[in-house]
C-alpha beads as a LAMMPS data file, in Angstrom:
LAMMPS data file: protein, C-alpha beads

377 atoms
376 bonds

1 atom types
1 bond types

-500.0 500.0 xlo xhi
-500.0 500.0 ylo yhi
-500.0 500.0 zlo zhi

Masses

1 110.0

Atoms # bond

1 1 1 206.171 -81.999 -335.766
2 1 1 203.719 -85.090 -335.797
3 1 1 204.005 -87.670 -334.093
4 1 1 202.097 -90.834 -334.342
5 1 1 202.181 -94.153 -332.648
6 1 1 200.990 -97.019 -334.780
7 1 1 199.494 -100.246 -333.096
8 1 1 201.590 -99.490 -330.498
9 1 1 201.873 -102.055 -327.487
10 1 1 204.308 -102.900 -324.318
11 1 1 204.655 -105.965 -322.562
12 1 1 207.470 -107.695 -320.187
13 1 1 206.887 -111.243 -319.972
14 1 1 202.879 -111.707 -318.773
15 1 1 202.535 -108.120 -318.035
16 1 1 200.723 -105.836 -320.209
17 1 1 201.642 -101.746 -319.635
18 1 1 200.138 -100.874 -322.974
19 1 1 197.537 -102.580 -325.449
20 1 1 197.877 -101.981 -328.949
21 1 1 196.764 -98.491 -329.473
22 1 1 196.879 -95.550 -332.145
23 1 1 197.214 -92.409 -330.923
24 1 1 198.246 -88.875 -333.328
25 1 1 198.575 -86.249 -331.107
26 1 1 197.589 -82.656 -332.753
27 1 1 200.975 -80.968 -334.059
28 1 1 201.934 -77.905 -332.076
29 1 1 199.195 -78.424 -329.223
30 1 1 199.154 -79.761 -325.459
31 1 1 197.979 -83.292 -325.989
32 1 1 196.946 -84.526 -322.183
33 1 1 197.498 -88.194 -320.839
34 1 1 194.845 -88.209 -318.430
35 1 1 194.531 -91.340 -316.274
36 1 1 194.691 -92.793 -312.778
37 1 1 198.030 -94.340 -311.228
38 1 1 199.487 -97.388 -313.829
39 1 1 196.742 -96.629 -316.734
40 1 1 200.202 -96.641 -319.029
41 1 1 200.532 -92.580 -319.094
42 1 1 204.665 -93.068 -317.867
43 1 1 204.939 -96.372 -320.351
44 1 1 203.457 -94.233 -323.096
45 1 1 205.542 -91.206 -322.837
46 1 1 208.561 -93.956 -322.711
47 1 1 207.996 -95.196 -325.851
48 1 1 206.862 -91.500 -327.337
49 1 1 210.844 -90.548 -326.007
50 1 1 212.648 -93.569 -327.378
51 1 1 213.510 -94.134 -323.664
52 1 1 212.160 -97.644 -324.388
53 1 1 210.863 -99.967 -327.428
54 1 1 207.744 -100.852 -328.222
55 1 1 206.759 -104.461 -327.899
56 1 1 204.688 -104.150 -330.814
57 1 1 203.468 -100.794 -333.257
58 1 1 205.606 -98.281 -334.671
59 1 1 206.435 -94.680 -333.413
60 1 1 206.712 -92.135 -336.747
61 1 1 207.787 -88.663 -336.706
62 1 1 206.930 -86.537 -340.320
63 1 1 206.343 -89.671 -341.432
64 1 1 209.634 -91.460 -340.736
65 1 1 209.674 -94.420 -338.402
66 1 1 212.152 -93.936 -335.884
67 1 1 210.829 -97.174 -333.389
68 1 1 214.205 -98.170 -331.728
69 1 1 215.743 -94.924 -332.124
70 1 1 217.702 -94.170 -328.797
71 1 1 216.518 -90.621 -326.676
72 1 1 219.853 -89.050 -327.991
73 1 1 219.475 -89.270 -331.270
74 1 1 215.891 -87.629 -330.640
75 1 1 215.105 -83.853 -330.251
76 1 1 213.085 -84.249 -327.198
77 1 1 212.674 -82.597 -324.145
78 1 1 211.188 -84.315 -320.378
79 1 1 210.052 -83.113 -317.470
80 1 1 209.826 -85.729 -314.780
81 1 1 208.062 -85.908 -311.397
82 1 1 211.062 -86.119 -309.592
83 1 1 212.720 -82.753 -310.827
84 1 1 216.258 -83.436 -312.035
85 1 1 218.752 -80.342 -311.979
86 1 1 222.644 -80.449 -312.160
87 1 1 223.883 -79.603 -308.660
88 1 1 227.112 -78.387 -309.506
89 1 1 225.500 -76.071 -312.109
90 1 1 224.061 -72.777 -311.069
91 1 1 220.675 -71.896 -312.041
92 1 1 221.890 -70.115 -315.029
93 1 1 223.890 -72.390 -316.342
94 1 1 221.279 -75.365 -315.600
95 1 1 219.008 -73.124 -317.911
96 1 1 221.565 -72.357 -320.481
97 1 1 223.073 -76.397 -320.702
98 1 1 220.793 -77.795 -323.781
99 1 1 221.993 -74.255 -325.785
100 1 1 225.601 -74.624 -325.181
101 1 1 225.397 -78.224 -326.107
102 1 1 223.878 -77.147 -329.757
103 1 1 226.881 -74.839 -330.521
104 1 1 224.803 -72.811 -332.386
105 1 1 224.184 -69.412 -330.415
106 1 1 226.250 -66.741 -329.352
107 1 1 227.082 -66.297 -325.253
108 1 1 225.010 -63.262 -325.883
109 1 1 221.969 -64.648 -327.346
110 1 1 222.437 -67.800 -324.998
111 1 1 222.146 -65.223 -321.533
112 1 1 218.902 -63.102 -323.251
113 1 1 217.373 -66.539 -323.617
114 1 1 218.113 -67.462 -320.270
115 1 1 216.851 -64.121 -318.600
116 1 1 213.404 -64.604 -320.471
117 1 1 213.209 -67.820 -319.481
118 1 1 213.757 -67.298 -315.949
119 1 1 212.049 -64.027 -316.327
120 1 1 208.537 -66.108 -317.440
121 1 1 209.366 -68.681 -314.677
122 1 1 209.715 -65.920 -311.647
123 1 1 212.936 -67.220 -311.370
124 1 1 215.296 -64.738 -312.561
125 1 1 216.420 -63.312 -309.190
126 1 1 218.081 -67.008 -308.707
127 1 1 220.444 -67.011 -311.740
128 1 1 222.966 -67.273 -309.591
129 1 1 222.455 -69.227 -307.094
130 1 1 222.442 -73.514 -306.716
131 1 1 220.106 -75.886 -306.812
132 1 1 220.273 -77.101 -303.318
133 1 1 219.683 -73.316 -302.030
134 1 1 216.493 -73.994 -304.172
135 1 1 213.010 -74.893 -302.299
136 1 1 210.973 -77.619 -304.298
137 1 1 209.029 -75.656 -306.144
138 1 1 211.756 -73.117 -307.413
139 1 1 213.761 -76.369 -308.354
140 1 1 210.784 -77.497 -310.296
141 1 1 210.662 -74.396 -312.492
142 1 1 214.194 -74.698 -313.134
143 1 1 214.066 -77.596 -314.568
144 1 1 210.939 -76.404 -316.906
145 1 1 212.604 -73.521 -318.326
146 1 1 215.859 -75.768 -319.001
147 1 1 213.324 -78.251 -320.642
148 1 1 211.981 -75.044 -322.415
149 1 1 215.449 -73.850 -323.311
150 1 1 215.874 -76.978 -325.924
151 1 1 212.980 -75.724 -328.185
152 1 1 212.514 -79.494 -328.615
153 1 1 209.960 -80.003 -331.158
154 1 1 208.373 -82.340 -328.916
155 1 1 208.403 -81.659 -325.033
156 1 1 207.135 -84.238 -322.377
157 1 1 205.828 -83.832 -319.233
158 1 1 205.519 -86.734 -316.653
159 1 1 203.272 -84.980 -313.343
160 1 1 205.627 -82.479 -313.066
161 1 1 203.290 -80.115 -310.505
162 1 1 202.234 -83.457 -308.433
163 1 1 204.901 -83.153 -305.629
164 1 1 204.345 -79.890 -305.232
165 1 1 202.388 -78.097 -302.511
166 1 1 198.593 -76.897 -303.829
167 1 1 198.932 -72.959 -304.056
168 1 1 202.332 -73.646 -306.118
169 1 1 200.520 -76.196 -308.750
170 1 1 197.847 -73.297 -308.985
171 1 1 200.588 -70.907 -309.894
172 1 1 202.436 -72.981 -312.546
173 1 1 199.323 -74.067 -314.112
174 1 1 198.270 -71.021 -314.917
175 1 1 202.557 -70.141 -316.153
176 1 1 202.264 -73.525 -318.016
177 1 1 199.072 -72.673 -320.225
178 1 1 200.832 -69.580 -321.501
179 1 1 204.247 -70.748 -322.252
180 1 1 202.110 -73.628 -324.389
181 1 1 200.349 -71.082 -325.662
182 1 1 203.126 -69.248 -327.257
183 1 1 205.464 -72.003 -328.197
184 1 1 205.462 -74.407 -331.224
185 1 1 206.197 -77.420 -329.625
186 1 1 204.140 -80.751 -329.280
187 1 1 203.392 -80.892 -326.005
188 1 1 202.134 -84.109 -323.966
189 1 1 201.501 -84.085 -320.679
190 1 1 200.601 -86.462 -317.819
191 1 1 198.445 -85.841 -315.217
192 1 1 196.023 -87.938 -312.700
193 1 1 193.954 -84.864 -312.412
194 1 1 190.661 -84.303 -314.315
195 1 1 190.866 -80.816 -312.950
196 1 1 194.443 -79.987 -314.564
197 1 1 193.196 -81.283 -317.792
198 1 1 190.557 -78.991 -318.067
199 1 1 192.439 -75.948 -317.091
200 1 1 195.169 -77.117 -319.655
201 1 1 192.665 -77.485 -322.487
202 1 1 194.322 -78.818 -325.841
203 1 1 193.298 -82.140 -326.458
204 1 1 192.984 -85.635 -323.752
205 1 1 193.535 -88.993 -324.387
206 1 1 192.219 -90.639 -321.514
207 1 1 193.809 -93.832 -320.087
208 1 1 193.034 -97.496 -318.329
209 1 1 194.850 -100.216 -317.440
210 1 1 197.194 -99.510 -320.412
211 1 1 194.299 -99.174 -322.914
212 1 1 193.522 -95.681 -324.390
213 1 1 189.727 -95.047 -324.317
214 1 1 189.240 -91.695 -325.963
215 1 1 191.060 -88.917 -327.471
216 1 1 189.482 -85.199 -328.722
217 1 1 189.545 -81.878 -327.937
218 1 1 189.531 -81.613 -323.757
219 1 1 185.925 -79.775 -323.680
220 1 1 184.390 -82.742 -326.232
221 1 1 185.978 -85.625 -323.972
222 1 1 184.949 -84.015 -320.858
223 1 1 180.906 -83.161 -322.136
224 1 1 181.044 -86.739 -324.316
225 1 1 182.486 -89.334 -322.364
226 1 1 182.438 -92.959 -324.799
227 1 1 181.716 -94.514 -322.291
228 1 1 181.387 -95.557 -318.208
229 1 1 185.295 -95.833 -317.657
230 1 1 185.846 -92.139 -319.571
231 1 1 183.002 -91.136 -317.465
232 1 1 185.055 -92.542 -314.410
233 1 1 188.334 -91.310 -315.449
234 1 1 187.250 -87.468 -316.279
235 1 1 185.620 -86.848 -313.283
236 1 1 186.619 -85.332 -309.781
237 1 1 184.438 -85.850 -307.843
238 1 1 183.280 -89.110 -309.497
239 1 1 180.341 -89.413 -311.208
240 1 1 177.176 -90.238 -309.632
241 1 1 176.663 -93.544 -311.496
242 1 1 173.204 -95.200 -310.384
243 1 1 171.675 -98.292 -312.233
244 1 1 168.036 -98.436 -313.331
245 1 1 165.495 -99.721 -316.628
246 1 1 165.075 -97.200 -319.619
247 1 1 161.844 -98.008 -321.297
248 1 1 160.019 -95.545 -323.077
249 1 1 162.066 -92.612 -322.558
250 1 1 161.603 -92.832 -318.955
251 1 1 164.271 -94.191 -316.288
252 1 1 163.204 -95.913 -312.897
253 1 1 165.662 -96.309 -310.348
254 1 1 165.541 -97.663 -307.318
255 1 1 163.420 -96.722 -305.208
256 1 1 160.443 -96.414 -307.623
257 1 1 161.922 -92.740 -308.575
258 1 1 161.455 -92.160 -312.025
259 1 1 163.215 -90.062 -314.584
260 1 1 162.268 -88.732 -317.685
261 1 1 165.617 -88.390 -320.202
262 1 1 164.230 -86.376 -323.073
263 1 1 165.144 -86.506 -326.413
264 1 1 166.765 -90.180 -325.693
265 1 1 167.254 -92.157 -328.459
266 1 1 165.368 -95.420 -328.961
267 1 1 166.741 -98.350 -326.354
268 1 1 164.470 -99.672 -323.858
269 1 1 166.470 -102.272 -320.900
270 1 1 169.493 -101.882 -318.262
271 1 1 170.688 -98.685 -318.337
272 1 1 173.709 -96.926 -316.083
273 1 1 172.229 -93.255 -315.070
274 1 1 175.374 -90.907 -314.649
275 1 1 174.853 -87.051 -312.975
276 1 1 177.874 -84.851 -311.930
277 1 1 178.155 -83.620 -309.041
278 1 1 178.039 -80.170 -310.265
279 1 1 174.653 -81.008 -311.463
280 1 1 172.535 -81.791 -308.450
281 1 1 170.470 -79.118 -306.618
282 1 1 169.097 -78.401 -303.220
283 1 1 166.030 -75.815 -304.433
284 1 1 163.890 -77.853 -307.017
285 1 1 163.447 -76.371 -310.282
286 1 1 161.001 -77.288 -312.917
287 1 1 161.043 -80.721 -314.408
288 1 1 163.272 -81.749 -311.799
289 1 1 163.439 -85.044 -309.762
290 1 1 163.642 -85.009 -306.213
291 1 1 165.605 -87.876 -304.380
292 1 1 165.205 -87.679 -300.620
293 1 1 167.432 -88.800 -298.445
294 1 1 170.110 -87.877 -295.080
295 1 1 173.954 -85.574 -295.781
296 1 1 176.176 -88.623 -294.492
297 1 1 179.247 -86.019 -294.836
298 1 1 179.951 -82.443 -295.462
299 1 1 182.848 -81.659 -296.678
300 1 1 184.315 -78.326 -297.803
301 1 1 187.117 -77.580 -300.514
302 1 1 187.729 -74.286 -301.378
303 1 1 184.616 -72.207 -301.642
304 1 1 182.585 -75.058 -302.571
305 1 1 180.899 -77.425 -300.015
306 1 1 180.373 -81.526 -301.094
307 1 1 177.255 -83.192 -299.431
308 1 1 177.481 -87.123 -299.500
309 1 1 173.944 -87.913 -299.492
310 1 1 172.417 -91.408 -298.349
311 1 1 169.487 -91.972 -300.506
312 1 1 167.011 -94.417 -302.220
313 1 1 169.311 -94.584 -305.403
314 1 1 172.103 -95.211 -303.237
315 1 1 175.354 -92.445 -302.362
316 1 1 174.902 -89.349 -304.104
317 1 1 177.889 -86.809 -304.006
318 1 1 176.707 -83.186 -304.684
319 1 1 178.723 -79.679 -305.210
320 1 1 177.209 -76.773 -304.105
321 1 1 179.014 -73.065 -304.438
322 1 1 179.482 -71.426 -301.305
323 1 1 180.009 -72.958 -297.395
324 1 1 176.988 -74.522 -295.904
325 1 1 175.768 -75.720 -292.363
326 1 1 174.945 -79.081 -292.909
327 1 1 174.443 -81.503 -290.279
328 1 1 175.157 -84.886 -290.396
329 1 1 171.742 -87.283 -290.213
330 1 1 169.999 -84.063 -291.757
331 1 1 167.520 -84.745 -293.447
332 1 1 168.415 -83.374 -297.586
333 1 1 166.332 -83.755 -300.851
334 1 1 168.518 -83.487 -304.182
335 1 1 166.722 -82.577 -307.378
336 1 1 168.089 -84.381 -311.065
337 1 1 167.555 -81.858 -313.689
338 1 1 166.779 -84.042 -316.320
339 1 1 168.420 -82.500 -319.148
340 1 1 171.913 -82.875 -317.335
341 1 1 172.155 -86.365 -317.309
342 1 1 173.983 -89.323 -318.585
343 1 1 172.850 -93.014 -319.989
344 1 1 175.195 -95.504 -320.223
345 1 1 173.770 -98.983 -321.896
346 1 1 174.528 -102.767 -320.261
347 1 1 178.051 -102.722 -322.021
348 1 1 179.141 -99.131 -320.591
349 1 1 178.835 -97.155 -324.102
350 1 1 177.149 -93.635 -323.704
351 1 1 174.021 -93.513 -325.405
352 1 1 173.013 -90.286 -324.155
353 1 1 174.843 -87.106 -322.754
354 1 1 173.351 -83.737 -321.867
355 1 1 173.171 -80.503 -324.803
356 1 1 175.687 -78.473 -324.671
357 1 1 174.309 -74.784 -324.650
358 1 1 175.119 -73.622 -328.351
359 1 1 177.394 -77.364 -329.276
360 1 1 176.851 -80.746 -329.775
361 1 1 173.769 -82.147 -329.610
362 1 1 172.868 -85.275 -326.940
363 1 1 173.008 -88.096 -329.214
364 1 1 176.573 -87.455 -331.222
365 1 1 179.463 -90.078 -331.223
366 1 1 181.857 -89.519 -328.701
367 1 1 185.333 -88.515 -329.475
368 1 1 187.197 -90.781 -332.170
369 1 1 189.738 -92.115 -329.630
370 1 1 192.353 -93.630 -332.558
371 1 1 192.638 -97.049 -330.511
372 1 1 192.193 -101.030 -330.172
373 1 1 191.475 -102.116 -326.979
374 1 1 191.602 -105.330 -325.395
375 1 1 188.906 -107.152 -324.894
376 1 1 186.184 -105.519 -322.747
377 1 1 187.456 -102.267 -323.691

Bonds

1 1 1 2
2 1 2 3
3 1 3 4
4 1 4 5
5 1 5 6
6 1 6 7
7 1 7 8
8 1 8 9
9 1 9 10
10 1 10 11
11 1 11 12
12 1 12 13
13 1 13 14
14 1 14 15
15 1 15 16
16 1 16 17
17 1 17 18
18 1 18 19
19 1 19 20
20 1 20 21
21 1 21 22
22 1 22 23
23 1 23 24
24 1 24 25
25 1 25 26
26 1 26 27
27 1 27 28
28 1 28 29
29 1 29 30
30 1 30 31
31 1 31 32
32 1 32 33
33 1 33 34
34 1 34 35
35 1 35 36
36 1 36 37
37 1 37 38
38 1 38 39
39 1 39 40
40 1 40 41
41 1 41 42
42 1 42 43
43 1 43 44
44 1 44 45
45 1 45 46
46 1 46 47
47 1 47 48
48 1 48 49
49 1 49 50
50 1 50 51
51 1 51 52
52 1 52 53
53 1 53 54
54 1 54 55
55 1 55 56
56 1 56 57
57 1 57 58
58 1 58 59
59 1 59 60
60 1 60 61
61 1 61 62
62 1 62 63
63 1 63 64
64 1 64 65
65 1 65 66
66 1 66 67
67 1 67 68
68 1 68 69
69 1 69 70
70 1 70 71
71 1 71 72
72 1 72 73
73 1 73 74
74 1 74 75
75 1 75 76
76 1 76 77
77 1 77 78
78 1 78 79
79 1 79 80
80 1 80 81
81 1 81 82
82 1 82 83
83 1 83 84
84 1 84 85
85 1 85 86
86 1 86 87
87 1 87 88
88 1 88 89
89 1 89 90
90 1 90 91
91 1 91 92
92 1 92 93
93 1 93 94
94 1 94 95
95 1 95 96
96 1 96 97
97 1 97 98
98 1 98 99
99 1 99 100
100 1 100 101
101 1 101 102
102 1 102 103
103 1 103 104
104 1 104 105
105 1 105 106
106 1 106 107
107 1 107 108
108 1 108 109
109 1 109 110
110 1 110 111
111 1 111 112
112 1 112 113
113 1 113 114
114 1 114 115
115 1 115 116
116 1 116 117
117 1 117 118
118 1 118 119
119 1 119 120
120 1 120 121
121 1 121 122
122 1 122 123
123 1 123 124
124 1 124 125
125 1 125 126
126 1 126 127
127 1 127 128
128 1 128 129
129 1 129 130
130 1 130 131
131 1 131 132
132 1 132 133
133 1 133 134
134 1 134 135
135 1 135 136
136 1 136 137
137 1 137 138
138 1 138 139
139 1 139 140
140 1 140 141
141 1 141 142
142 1 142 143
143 1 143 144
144 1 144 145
145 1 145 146
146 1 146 147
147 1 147 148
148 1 148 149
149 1 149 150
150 1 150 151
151 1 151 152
152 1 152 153
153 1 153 154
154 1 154 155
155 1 155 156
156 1 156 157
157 1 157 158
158 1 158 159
159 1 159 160
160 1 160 161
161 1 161 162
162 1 162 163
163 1 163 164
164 1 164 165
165 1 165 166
166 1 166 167
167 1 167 168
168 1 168 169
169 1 169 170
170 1 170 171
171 1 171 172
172 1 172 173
173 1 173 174
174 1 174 175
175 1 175 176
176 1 176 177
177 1 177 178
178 1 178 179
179 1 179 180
180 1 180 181
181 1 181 182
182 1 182 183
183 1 183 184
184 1 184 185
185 1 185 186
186 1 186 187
187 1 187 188
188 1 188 189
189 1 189 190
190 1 190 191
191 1 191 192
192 1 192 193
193 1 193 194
194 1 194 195
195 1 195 196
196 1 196 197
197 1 197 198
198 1 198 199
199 1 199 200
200 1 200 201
201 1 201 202
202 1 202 203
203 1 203 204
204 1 204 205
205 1 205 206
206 1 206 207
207 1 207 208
208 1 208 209
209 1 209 210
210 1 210 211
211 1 211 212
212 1 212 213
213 1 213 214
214 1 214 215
215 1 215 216
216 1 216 217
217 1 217 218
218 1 218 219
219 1 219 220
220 1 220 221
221 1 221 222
222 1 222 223
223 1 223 224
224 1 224 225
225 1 225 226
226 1 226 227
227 1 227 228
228 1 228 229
229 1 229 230
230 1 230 231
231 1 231 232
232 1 232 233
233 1 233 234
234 1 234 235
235 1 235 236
236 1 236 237
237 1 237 238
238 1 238 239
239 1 239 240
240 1 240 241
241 1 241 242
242 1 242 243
243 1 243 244
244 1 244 245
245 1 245 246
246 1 246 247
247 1 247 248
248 1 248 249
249 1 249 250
250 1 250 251
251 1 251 252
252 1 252 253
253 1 253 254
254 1 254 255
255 1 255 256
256 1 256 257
257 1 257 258
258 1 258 259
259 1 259 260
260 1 260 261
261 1 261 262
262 1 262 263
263 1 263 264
264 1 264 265
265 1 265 266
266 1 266 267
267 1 267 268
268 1 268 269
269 1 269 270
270 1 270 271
271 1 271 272
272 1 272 273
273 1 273 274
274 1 274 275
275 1 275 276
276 1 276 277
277 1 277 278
278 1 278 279
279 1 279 280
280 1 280 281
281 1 281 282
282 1 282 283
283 1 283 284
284 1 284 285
285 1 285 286
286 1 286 287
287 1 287 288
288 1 288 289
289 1 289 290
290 1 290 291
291 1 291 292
292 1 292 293
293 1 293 294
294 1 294 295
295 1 295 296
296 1 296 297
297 1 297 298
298 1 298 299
299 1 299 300
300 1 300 301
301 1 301 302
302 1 302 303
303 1 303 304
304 1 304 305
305 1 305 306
306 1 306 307
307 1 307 308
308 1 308 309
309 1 309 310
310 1 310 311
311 1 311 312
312 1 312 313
313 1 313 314
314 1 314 315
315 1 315 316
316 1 316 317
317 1 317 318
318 1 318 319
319 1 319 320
320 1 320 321
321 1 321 322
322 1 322 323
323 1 323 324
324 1 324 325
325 1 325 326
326 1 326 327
327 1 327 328
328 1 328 329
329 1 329 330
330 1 330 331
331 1 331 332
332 1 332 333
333 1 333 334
334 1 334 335
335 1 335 336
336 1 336 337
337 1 337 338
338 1 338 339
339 1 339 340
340 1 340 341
341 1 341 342
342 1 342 343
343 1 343 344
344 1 344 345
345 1 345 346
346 1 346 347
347 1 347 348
348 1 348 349
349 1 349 350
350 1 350 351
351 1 351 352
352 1 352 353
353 1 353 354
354 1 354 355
355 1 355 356
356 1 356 357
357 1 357 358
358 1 358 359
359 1 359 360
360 1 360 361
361 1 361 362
362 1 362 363
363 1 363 364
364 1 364 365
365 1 365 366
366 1 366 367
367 1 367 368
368 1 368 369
369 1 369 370
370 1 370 371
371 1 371 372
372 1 372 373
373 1 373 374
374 1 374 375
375 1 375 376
376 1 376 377
């Protein structure tokens, strides 16, 4: 099925939830609405439904305009935050509800698509009971696999895994990727999470303010952000973001430091330096640029340990594998590899990202994100 929005645009009175965009989300993929709390990812997926109408734009499936066309007249399936079971249904039959309403399978064939639903879902030792003898998380999946019972060509997602506890949105993650995997359906789903998108894959569209910024294949987006608010958006932790003067293929940033970027394009003035977190090191390496300064905070998550860093450039957040003994007031030098950085010119539009070992090279367009934003987009 494809699915494309047109010019599409919400608005109640003053308030804008969505400016006019485009947006054609790849048939038979996961297509991810990536964006923080009230970029428009909810408003979107309202309109995509037919749970509400567009201000403005038109919404076509195959072609056909169906803007106005009410949810039930739609084959569409949602997944909401909030996960929404019938409580005087048991678990079976709260799988099995969207195939009895379509008359159009056997009881037989109905309870062997139930059982490999569940089955997929680690739920099938709950068929019978209800959903208030449910925990959270069980709920959750039983309200996937009814979703997935519909075999709507187009399935929506709205955070499904964000009230749920961290080692349980691990688990369904990695059960979500392989039901997309081996279904047909055009999937779009909403997350706040850099980190789910990635592990998701398919394709992002990434979200501000109700203004879509970008849209590609997750990997491209993610490596080729357009610009500083992509940057922003796609990154947990945040990108180090540090201003400073190109001029001759050489950055200075406070502090007097200076960085070569090689292989930068032509543009000499104000330039926004961006380095991930990932990026930094403590042992220096050759070419790279060391920044003294003090850890401010050590922080670990996971395996990985995150050293705030007070320096001449101003806060530096840095990643490091593994759990280190850091003290606070410490004295810590982080090196800038050249080659893994980021320029962003006066108006926030990348002008250079880092090569991609065997892809794209440092100058290419970002990712055609099909949209019109509003002004200072």
């Amino acid at each position: 099925m494809q699915l494309r929005l047109e010019g599409v645009a919400q608005q109640a009175g003053s308030q804008a939830y969505l400016y006019p965009m485009t947006l054609a989300p790849v048939p038979g993929a996961v297509t991810i609405l990536l964006g923080a709390t009230q970029a428009g990812k909810t408003s979107l997926m309202r309109v995509m439904a037919g749970l509400d109408r567009p201000s403005a734009g038109r919404v076509l499936v195959d072609g056909d305009d169906v803007t106005g066309m009410p949810v039930r007249e739609r084959n569409v399936s949602m997944v909401y935050q909030q996960f929404i079971n019938y409580p005087s249904l048991r678990v079976f039959d709260n799988i099995a509800s969207p195939l009895r309403l379509r008359r159009q399978a056997a009881a037989g064939e109905i309870a062997a698509r139930v059982r490999e639903l569940a089955a997929r879902l680690h739920i099938d030792h709950l068929l019978e009971r209800y959903p208030a003898e449910l925990s959270g998380g069980q709920q959750q999946r039983v309200a996937l696999a009814r979703a997935l019972a519909k075999e709507a060509p187009l399935m929506l997602l709205d955070e499904p895994l964000v009230n749920l506890d961290y080692k349980l949105r691990e688990e369904l993650r990695e059960e979500l990727t392989q039901l997309f995997a081996h279904g047909d359906a055009t999937v779009i789903y909403a997350t706040t999470e850099p980190g789910e998108a990635l592990l998701l894959g398919g394709h992002t569209a990434v979200l501000d303010a109700g203004e879509l910024l970008q849209y590609g294949p997750t990997p491209q987006v993610f490596h080729y952000p357009d610009s500083l608010r992509v940057a922003r958006a796609f990154n947990d932790p945040p990108m180090n973001l540090v201003e400073g003067r190109l001029e001759r293929g050489k950055v200075t940033l406070p502090g007097a430091i200076e960085v070569p970027v090689p292989g930068v394009a032509a543009h000499d003035g104000p330039v926004t330096l961006g380095v991930r977190a990932s990026a930094l090191r403590l042992a220096s390496e050759t070419g790279a640029v060391a920044v003294p300064g003090r850890v401010a905070l050590a922080e670990l998550s996971g395996s990985d340990t995150f050293v705030h860093a007070d320096t001449a450039v101003g806060n530096l957040v840095a990643q490091f594998a593994g759990v280190l003994d850091l003290q606070l007031g410490a004295p810590v030098t982080l090196h800038l590899l050249p080659e893994q950085l980021y320029l962003f010119d006066a108006d926030g539009r990348r002008i250079h990202a880092p090569r991609r070992p065997g892809g794209l090279a440092a100058e290419v367009p970002g990712g055609a994100a099909m949209a019109t934003p509003a002004a200072g987009g």
